[in-house]
PADO-310251 format. One record per residue (C-alpha): x, y, z; residue in three letters. Coordinates in Angstrom, 3 decimals. Example, Ala and Ser with C-alpha at 12.3 -4.5 7.8 and 13.67 -1.06 7.14 Angstrom:
<recs>
(rec (12.300; -4.500; 7.800); ALA)
(rec (13.670; -1.060; 7.140); SER)
</recs>
This chain:
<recs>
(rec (-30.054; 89.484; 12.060); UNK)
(rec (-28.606; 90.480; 15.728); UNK)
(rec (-28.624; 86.557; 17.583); UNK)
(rec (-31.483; 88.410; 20.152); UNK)
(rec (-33.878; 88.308; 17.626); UNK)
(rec (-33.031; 84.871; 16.386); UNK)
(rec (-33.365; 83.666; 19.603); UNK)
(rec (-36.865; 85.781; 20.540); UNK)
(rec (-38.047; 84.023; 17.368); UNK)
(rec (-37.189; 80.674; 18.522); UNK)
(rec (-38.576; 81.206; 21.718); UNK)
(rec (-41.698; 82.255; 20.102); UNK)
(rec (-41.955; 79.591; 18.082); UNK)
(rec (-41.175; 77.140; 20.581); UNK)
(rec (-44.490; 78.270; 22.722); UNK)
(rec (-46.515; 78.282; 19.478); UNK)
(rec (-45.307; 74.625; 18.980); UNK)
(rec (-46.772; 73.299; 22.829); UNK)
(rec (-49.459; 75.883; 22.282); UNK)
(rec (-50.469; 73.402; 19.033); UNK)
(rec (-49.473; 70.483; 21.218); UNK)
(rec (-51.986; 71.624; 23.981); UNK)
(rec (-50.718; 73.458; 26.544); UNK)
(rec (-51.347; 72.195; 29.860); UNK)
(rec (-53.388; 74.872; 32.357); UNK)
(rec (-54.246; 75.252; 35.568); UNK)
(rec (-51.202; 73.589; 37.036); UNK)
(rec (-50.059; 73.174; 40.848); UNK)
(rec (-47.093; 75.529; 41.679); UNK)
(rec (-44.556; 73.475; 42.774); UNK)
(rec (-41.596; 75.681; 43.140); UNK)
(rec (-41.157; 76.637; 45.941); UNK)
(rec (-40.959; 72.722; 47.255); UNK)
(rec (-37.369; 71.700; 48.374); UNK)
(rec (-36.187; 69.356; 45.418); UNK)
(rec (-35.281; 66.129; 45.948); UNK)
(rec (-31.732; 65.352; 45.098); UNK)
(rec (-31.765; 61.321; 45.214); UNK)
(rec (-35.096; 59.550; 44.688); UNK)
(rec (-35.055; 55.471; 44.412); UNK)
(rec (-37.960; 54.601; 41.790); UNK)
(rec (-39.297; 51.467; 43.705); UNK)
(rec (-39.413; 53.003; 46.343); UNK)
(rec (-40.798; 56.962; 45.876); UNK)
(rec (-42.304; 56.806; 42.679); UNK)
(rec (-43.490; 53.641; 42.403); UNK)
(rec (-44.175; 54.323; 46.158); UNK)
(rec (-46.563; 56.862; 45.114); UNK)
(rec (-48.424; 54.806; 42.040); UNK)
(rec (-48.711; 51.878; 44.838); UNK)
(rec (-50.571; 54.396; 47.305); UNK)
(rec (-50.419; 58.217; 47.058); UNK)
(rec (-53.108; 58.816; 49.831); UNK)
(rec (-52.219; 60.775; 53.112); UNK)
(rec (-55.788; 60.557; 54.656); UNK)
(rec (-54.999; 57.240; 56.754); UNK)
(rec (-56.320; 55.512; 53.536); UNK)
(rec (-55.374; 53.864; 50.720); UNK)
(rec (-55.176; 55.131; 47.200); UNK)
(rec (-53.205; 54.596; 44.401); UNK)
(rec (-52.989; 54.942; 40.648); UNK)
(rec (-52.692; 51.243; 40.523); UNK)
(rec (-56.155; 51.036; 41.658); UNK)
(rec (-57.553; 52.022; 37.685); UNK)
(rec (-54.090; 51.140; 35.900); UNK)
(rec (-53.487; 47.448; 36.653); UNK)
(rec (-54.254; 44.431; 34.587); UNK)
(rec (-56.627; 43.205; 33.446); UNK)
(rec (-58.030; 45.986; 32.138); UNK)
(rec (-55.608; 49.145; 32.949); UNK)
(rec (-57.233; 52.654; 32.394); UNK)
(rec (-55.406; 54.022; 29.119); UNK)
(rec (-53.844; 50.909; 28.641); UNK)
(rec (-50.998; 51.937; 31.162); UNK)
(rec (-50.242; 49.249; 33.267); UNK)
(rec (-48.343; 51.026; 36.524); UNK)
(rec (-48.488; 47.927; 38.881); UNK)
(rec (-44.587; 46.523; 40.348); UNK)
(rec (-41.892; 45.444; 38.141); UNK)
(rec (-43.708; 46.922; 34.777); UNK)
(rec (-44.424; 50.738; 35.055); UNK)
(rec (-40.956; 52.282; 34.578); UNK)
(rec (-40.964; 50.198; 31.187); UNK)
(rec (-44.527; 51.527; 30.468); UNK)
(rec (-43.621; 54.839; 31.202); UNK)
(rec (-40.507; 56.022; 30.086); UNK)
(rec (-39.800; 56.812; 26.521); UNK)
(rec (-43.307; 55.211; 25.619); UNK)
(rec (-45.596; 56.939; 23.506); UNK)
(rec (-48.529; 58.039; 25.218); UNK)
(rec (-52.147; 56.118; 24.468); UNK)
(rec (-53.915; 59.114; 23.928); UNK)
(rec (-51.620; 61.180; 21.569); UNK)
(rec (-48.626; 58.984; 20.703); UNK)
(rec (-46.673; 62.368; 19.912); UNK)
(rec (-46.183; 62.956; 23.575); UNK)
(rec (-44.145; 60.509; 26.240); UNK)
(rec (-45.240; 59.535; 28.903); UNK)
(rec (-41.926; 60.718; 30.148); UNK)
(rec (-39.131; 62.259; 28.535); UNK)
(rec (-35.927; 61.804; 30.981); UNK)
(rec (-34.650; 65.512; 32.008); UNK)
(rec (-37.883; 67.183; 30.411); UNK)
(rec (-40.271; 67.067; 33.019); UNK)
(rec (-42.787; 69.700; 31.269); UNK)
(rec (-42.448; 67.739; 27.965); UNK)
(rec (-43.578; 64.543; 30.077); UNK)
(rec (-47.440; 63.556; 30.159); UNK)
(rec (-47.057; 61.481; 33.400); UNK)
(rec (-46.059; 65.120; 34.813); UNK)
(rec (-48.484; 67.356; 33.137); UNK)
(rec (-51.299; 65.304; 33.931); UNK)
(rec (-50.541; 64.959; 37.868); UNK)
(rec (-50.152; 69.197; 38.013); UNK)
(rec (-52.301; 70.540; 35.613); UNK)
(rec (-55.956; 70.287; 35.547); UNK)
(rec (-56.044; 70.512; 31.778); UNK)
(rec (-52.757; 68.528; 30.799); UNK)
(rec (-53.169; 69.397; 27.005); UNK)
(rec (-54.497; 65.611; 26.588); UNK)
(rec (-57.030; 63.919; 28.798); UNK)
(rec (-57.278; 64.713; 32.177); UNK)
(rec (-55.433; 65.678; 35.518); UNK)
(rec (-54.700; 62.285; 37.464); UNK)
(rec (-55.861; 60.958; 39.357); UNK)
(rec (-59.606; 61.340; 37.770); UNK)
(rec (-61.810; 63.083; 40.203); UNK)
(rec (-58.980; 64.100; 42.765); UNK)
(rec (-59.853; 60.348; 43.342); UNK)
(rec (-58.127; 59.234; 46.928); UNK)
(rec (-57.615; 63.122; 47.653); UNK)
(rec (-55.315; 63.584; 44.591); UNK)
(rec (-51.508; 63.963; 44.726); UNK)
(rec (-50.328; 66.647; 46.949); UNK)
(rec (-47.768; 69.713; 45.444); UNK)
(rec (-45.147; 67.319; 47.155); UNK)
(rec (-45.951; 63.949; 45.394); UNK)
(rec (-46.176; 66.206; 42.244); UNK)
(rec (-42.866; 67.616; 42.720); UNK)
(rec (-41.032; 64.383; 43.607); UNK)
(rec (-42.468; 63.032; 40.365); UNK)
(rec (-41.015; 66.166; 38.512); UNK)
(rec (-37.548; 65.628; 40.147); UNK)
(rec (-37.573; 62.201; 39.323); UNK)
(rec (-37.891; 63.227; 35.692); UNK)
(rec (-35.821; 65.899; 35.773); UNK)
(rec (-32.895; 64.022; 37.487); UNK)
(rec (-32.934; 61.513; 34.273); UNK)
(rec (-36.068; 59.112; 35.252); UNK)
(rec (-33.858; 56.201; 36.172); UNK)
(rec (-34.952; 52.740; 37.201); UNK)
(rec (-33.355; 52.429; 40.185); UNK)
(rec (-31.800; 55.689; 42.348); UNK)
(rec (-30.939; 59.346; 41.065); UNK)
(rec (-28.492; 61.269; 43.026); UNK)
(rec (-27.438; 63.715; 39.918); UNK)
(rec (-27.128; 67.445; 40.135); UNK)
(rec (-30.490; 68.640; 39.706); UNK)
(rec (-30.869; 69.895; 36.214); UNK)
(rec (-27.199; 72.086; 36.751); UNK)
(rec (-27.919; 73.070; 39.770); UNK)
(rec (-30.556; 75.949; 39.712); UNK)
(rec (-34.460; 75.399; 38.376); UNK)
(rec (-37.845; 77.156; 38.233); UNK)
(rec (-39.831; 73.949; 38.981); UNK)
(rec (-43.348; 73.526; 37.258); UNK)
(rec (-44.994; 75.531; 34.642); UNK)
(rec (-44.841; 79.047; 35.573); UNK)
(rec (-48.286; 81.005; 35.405); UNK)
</recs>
């Protein structure tokens, strides 16, 4: 069989696969955003779960996932999330991360802040609660997960230098 046709059919069986996973829909086109090259953890992503909101207010994701009682069971407060986040099994389907380091569109912390149907549960925040994550905040978060979702700063080539960021409708 010519390796074209191998390779269509492993393409098209690679879509059926997230298709049966639940393909996320209705996501935020991100790719046209600059990337960001280096991206401390504390301070941009945890940043954003601290407060995401650009309205002079505050909002953040740790306002429903903090102890006691976190939303999901995912605690994203200070000093706890990364280890909540990455590698970990998602509450709701524990087939899927929360975030799979360099596979941003594999990762539910991704899919569920750009797509309004995420494939499990819903976009994040609930409600566009705070005024929601803007395509920036989004895309930082897929950078961060593309560039290896490290603890502490990323400065790596981004993904070998050239990406399509996002799902692409």
């Amino acid at each position: 069989m010519p390796l074209d046709l191998v390779a269509a059919g492993l393409a098209l069986a690679l879509a059926a696969a997230r298709a049966d996973a639940g393909a996320p829909d209705g996501c935020t086109r991100i790719a046209d955003i600059a990337p960001n090259y280096s991206i401390t953890y504390g301070a941009a992503v945890q940043g954003l779960f601290d407060d995401y909101a650009t309205n002079g207010g505050s909002a953040g994701c740790i306002n429903c996932h903090e102890p006691p009682a976190p939303t999901g069971g995912l605690d994203l407060t200070a000093g706890v999330s990364w280890g909540h986040l990455v590698g970990v099994p998602s509450g709701e389907d524990a087939s899927i991360l929360y975030v799979v380091p360099g596979r941003p569109e594999d990762s539910l912390l991704f899919r569920k802040v750009n797509c309004d149907v995420p494939g499990v549960g819903a976009r994040m925040p609930l409600d566009d609660w705070g005024g929601g994550l803007l395509p920036e905040q989004q895309a930082l978060i897929y950078d961060w997960i593309a560039n290896g979702a490290l603890p502490g700063t990323s400065a790596t080539v981004f993904r070998d230098g050239f990406d399509i960021r996002g799902f692409v409708p």
